[in-house]
C-alpha positions, -999 to +999 in steps of 0.1 A: +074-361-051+054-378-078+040-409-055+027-383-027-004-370-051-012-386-084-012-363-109-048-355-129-055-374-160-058-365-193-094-372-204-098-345-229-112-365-260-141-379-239-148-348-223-145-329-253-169-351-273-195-341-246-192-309-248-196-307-286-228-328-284-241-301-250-233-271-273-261-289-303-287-291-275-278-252-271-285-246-302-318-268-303-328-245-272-319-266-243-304-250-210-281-273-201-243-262-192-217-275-209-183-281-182-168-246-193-173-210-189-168-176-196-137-152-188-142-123-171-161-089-188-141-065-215-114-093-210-085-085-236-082-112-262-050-135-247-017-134-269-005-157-292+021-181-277+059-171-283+085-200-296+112-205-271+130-180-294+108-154-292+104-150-254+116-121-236+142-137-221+161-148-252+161-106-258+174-095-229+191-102-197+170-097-168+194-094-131+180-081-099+214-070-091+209-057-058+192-049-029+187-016-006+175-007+030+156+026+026+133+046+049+109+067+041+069+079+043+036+058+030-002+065+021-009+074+056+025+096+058+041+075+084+072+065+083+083+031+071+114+010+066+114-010+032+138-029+009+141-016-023+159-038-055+178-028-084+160-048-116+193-041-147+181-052-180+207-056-208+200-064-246+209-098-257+213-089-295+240-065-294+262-086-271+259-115-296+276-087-325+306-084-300+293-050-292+293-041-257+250-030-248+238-006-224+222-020-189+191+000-181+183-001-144+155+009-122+145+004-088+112-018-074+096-023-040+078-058-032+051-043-031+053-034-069+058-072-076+031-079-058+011-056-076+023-072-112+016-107-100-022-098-090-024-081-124-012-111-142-033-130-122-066-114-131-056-108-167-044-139-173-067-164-152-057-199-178-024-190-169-001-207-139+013-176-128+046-182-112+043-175-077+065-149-059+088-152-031+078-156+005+077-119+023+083-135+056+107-163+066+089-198+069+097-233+076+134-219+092+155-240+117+157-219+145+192-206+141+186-189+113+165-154+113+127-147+105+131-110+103+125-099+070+152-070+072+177-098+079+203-095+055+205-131+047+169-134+038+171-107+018+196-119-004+177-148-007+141-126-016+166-108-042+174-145-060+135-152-057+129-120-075+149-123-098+137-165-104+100-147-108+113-124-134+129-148-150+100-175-154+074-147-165+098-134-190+104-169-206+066-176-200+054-182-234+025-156-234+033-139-206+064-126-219+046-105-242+027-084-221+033-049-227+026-041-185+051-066-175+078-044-199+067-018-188+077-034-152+114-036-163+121-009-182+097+016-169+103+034-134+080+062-131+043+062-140+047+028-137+017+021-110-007+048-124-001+025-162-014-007-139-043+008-123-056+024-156-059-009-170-086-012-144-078-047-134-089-041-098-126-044-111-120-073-130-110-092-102-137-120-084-145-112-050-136-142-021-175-143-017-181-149-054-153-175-056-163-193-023-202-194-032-190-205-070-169-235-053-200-251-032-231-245-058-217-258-088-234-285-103-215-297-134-177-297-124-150-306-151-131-337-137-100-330-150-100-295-128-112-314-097-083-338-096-060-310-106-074-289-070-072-321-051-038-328-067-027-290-059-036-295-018-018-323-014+012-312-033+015-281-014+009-303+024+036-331+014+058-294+007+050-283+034+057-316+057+093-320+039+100-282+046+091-290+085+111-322+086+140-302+069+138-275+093+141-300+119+170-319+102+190-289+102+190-279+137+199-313+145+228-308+123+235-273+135+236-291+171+262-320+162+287-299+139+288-273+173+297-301+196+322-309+177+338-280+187+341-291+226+361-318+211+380-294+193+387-273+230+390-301+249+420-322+230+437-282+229+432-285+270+443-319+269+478-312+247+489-285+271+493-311+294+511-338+275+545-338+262+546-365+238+512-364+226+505-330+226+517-322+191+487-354+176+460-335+200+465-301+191+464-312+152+430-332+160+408-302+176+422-282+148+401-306+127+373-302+149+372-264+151+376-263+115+347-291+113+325-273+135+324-236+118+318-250+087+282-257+093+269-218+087+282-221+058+269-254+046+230-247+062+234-216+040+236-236+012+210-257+022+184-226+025+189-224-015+170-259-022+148-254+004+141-221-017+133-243-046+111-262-030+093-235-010+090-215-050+065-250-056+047-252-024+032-213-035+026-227-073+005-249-053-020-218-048-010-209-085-026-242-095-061-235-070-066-197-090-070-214-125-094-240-108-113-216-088-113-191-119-131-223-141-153-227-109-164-196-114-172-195-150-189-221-148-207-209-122-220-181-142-231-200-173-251-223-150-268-194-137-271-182-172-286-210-180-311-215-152-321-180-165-328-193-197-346-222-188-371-200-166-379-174-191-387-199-216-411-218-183-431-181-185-434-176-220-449-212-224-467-205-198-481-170-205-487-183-242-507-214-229-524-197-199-516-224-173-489-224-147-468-255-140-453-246-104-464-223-078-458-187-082-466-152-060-479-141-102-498-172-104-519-163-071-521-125-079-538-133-110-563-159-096-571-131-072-573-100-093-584-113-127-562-123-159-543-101-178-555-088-214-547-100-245-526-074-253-508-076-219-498-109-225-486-102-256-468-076-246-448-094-220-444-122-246-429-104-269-406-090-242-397-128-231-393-139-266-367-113-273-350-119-240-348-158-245-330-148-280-304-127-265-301-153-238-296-180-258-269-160-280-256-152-252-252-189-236-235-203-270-211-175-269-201-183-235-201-217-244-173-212-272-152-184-248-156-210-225-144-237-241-115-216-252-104-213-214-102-248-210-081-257-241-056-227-229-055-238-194-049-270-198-022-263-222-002-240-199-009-266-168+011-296-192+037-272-198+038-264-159+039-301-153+070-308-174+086-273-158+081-288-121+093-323-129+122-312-141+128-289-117+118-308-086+140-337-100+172-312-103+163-297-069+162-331-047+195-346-069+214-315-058+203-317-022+211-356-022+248-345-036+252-317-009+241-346+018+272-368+004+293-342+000+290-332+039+290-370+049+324-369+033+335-341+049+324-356+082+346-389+070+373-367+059+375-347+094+380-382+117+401-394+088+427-366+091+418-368+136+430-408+132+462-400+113+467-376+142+462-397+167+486-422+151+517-398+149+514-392+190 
């Protein structure tokens, strides 16, 4: 997985030492942008990292133990079919005292995990928020159902869930977020607690974010590589998924004609009397050969899970880039600001006009201002440059504190997805041997058959 898209590099001291010597020429006056940016307005200071100890999920067991067909009535008081799942939490430090703890259970719809994801997402934009669970079937062989009330797949969305859980509650800093236990433990009043965080307004609009991507003028490399890096993670995903899909039916096909081998040695026994005994034993073998292949593409769906859980971190990985886009978006703009009222104050102060202006024209027409006019509106400029300029170091240092956080959490998602990529494709490569030696095993036992006739 590793050759298909080389992973950014690290450059952090170089880029680092630039941005130390851009936030002097702040200081000095200068509107230039460092590569950095602010987070969004009336955002909460972040958490401090938990140790491994400290997570969530070394507290208590988190289970989504089950899951519910349900019908009833939405917003628009229509009615609906929905899956519902049973989240059981159970403390950790009780058990380890050989007492036996309580499990607290609740109910949640997808739709409330969707909702915590967005919040996480816009509360926590340095973060690689784990991605949830696919709400429709993709990249299926076509044996296997795409309806999302299909029991199957939703035993498999119940794992998923369960997997997200999991990775937010041993998610060093997400762990400790009071909305997210609040999630678990908390079943009514649970949405209205969301909503009066008031995340919705926090959120960047697609316009914002889309405009942000294609007018940026100072890009950090290191979050450039890591968007390029993301797209072609998720397409070589994507392609293996496909080629999967297709390996499986081809499978599905050849394990099913093995049961016309299996009917037509039974045939073929009924009409021999010395080697009917050796024929009937063989299609026994292939009958037995041929239903096991449900069972074993079953199986299969689980890695292809794994891998389909990276192909959406793929997107994870796009929303911190697109979030630093847009921050530093803003402070160029901030910036640009800068640099322009400081263009009228010299100006106004000098009385001369560098660049043509619809004010320049107005006042060659219809006289000068007075002294005290100009003063005035100096004044106002010189007051408005300060604030600016406060304002544009400050965003400098928040901003600089996004990018030491981000990267952080993206090296720790980098180890996280080696290690789990790696475990994923060894356990598919042993479930490949394992049914090659079943297929071995199956014309062993039909040639020992064949032998006794």
């Amino acid at each position: 997985m590793e050759s298909a898209a080389a992973e950014p590099s690290d450059s952090r001291p170089r880029e680092e030492a630039a941005e130390e010597k851009e936030e002097e020429e702040d200081g000095d006056g200068a509107a230039a942008a460092p590569r950095s940016g602010p987070p969004p307005a009336e955002q909460p200071p972040a958490p401090a990292a938990a140790t491994m100890e400290d997570c969530l999920s070394k507290k208590i067991e988190i289970t989504v133990s089950e899951a519910e067909k349900r019908t009833g009535r939405n917003a628009m008081n229509m009615q609906e079919t929905y899956t519902a799942y049973l989240i059981e939490t159970r403390a950790v430090e009780s058990q380890n005292e050989g007492q036996c703890s309580p499990v607290d259970s609740l109910w949640r719809r997808y739709s409330e995990f969707e909702l915590l994801r967005n919040y996480l997402l816009v509360i926590y934009p340095h973060i690689v928020v784990p991605p949830l669970p696919e709400k429709r079937a993709d990249f299926v062989w076509h044996k296997l159902s795409a309806d999302n009330m299909d029991p199957d797949f939703v035993e498999r969305r119940r794992i998923g869930l369960e997997n997200f859980l999991l990775r937010v509650a041993s998610h060093p800093v997400l762990c400790q977020d009071n909305i997210f236990y609040s999630f678990l433990t908390q079943e009514g009043g649970w949405k209205e607690m969301v909503n009066e965080t008031g995340f919705q307004l926090k959120a960047d609009s697609r316009l914002k974010a889309l405009n942000a991507t294609f007018r940026v003028k100072n890009p950090d490399k290191r979050f450039t590589e890591l968007k390029h890096y993301s797209d072609e993670l998720q397409s070589v995903i994507s392609h293996l998924l496909r080629v999967r899909a297709r390996v499986a039916d081809r499978l599905y096909g050849v394990y099913k004609v093995h049961g016309n081998y299996g009917r037509v040695f039974s045939e073929w026994s009924a009409i021999e009397k010395e080697m009917g005994d050796g024929l009937q034993s063989a299609g026994h073998h292939m009958d037995v050969y041929a239903a096991s292949i449900d069972d074993i593409l079953e199986e299969e769906e689980h890695y292809a899970d794994q891998l389909k859980e990276y192909l959406f971190y793929a997107e994870a990985l796009r929303a911190v880039c697109r979030k630093h886009e847009l921050m530093q978006y803003d402070l160029e703009m901030a910036a640009q600001d800068l640099t322009s009222k400081k263009q009228q104050c010299e100006e106004l102060a000098t009385g001369t006009v560098r660049t043509f202006s619809l004010k320049g024209m107005t006042s060659k027409l219809f006289g000068q201002e007075t002294p005290e006019q100009r003063e005035a509106k100096i004044k106002v400029l010189e007051e408005q440059i300060q604030e600016g300029e406060e304002q544009l170091k400050s965003k400098n240092l928040e901003g600089r504190d996004f990018v030491k956080s981000a990267w952080a959490d993206i090296e720790r998602f980098k180890e996280q997805k080696n290690h789990d990529l790696k475990e994923a494709l060894i356990s598919y490569a042993v479930m490949q041997i394992s049914m090659c030696k079943k297929g071995i095993q199956v014309w062993t036992n039909a040639k020992e058959c064949f032998s006794k006739m």
